[in-house]
C-alpha positions as CSV (number, residue, x, y, z in Angstrom):
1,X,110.7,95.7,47.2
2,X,107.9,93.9,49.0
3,X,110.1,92.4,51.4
4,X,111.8,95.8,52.8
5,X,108.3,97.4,52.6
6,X,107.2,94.6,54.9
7,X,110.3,95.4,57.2
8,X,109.6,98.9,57.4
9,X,105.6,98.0,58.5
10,X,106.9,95.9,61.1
11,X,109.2,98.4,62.8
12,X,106.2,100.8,62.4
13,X,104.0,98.8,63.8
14,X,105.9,98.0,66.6
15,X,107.2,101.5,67.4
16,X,103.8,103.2,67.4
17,X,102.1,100.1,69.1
18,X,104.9,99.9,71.6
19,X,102.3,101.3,74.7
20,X,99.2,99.5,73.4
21,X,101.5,96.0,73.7
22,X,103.2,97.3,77.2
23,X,100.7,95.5,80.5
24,X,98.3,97.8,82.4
25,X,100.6,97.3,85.2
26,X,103.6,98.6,84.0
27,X,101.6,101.4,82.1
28,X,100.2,102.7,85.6
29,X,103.9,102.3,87.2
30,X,105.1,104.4,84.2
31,X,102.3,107.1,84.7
32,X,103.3,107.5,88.9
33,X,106.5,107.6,87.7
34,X,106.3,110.8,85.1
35,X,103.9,112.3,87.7
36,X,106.0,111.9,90.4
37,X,108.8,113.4,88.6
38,X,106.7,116.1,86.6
39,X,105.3,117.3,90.0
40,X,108.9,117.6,91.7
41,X,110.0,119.8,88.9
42,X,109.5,123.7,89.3
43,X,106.0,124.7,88.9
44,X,104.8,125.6,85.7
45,X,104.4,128.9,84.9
46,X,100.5,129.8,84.0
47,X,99.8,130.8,80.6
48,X,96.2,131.3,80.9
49,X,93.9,133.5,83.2
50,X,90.3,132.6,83.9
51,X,88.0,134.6,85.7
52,X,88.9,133.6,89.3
53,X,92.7,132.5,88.9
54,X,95.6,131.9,86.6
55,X,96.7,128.3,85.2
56,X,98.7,126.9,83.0
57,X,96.7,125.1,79.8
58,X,98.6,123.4,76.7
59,X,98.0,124.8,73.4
60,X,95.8,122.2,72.6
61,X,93.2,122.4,75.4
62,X,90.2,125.0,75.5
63,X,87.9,126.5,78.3
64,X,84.7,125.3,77.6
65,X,82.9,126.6,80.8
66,X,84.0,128.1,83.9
67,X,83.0,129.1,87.5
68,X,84.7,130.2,90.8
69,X,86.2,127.2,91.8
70,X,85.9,124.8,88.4
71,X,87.0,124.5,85.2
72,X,85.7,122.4,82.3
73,X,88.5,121.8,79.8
74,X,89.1,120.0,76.5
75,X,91.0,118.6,73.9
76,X,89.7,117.4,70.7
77,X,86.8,115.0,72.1
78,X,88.5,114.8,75.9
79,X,86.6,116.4,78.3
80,X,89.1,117.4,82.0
81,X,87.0,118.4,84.7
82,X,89.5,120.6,86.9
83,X,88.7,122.0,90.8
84,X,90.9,124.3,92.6
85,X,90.2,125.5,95.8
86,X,92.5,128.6,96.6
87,X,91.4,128.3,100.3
88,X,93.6,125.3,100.6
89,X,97.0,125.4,101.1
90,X,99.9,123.5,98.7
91,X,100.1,121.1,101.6
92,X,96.5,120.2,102.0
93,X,95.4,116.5,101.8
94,X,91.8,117.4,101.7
95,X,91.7,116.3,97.6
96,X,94.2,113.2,98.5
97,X,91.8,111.9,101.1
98,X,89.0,112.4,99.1
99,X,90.6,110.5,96.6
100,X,91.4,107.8,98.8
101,X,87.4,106.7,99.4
102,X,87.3,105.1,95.8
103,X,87.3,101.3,95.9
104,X,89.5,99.6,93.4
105,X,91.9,101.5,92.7
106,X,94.4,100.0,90.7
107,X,96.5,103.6,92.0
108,X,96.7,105.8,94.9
109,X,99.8,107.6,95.7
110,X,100.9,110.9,97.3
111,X,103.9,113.0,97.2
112,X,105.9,115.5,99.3
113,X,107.9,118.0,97.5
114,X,109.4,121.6,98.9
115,X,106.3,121.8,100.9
116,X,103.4,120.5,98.7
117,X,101.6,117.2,98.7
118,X,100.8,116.3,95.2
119,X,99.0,112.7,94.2
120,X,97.7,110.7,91.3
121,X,95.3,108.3,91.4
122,X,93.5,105.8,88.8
123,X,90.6,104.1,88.8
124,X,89.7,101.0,86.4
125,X,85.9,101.8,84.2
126,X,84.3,98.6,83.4
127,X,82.1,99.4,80.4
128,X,85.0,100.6,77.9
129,X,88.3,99.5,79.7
130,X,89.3,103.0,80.1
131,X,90.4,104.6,83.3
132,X,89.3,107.3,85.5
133,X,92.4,109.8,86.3
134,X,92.6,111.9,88.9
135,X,96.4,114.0,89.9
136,X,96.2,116.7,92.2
137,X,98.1,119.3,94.1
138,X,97.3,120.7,97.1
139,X,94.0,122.5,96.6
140,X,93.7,121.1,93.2
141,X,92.8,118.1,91.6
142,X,91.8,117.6,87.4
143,X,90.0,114.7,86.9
144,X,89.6,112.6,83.5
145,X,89.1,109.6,81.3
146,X,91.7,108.2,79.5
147,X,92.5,104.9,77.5
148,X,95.7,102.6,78.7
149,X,97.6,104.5,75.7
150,X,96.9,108.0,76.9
151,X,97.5,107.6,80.9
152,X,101.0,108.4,80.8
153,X,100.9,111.5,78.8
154,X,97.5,112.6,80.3
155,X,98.9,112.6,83.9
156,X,102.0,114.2,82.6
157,X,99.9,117.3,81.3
158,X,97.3,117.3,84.1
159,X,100.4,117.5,86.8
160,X,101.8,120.4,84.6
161,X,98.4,121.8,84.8
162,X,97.9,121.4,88.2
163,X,101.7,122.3,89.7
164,X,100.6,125.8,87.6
165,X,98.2,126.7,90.2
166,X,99.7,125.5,93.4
């Protein structure tokens, strides 16, 4: 009994540990990978309208403020910081550039899909070894923090969120 108990912890452990053991390099190749690929699907559909435009949000994010051009969401104790600029087209780089001023990055890449420039982009934080996430698409960009087990899933759903309103 003890011993197949002991079994079963193991392949527990390793399953649910199976990010946290995986290096921060092939983490962030993972995460440009599923963005890449979530942005080249067919935009997602928004779900959600806000004051000024329409978006996309899972059901397990909230509004917690909003103005003309920003949006403050969350989920559970994450805070996501998007900006979407409805002046730009799905093909600006103004958000990419932008992006590209930040020193250290550990990644910076852009896109071209059926006429829009999408782009992620993450930046190692030095007090909590956490990273800052940016993905953007055009006009908008969604910006948060994230832990090494998160990036991939969290640039997944910010792509979603921003392929929504380009």
């Amino acid at each position: 009994m003890i011993k197949s108990t002991g079994i079963v912890l193991c392949v527990v452990l390793l399953l649910a540990g199976c990010s946290y053991f995986k290096s921060e390099q092939d983490v962030i190749a993972e995460a440009l990978k599923t963005t890449e690929k979530t942005f080249e699907m067919r935009e997602t559909k928004p779900n959600h309208e806000t004051t000024a435009f329409s978006l996309y949000l899972p059901n397990t994010m909230d509004i917690t403020e909003e103005s003309k051009n920003n949006v403050i969401l969350t989920e559970g104790e994450q805070t996501y910081v998007l900006f979407h600029n409805s002046m730009e087209e799905k093909t600006s780089d103004l958000n990419f550039l932008a992006a590209s001023q930040a020193e250290k990055a550990l990644l910076l890449e852009s896109f071209i899909h059926n006429d829009r420039l999408g782009y992620i982009r993450v930046l190692p934080m030095e007090k909590d070894n956490s990273y800052e996430l940016q993905v953007g698409v055009g006009g908008t960009k969604i910006t948060t923090y994230t832990s090494k087990d998160h990036l991939v899933s969290d640039a997944e759903k910010m792509m979603k969120i921003a392929n929504s309103l380009s």
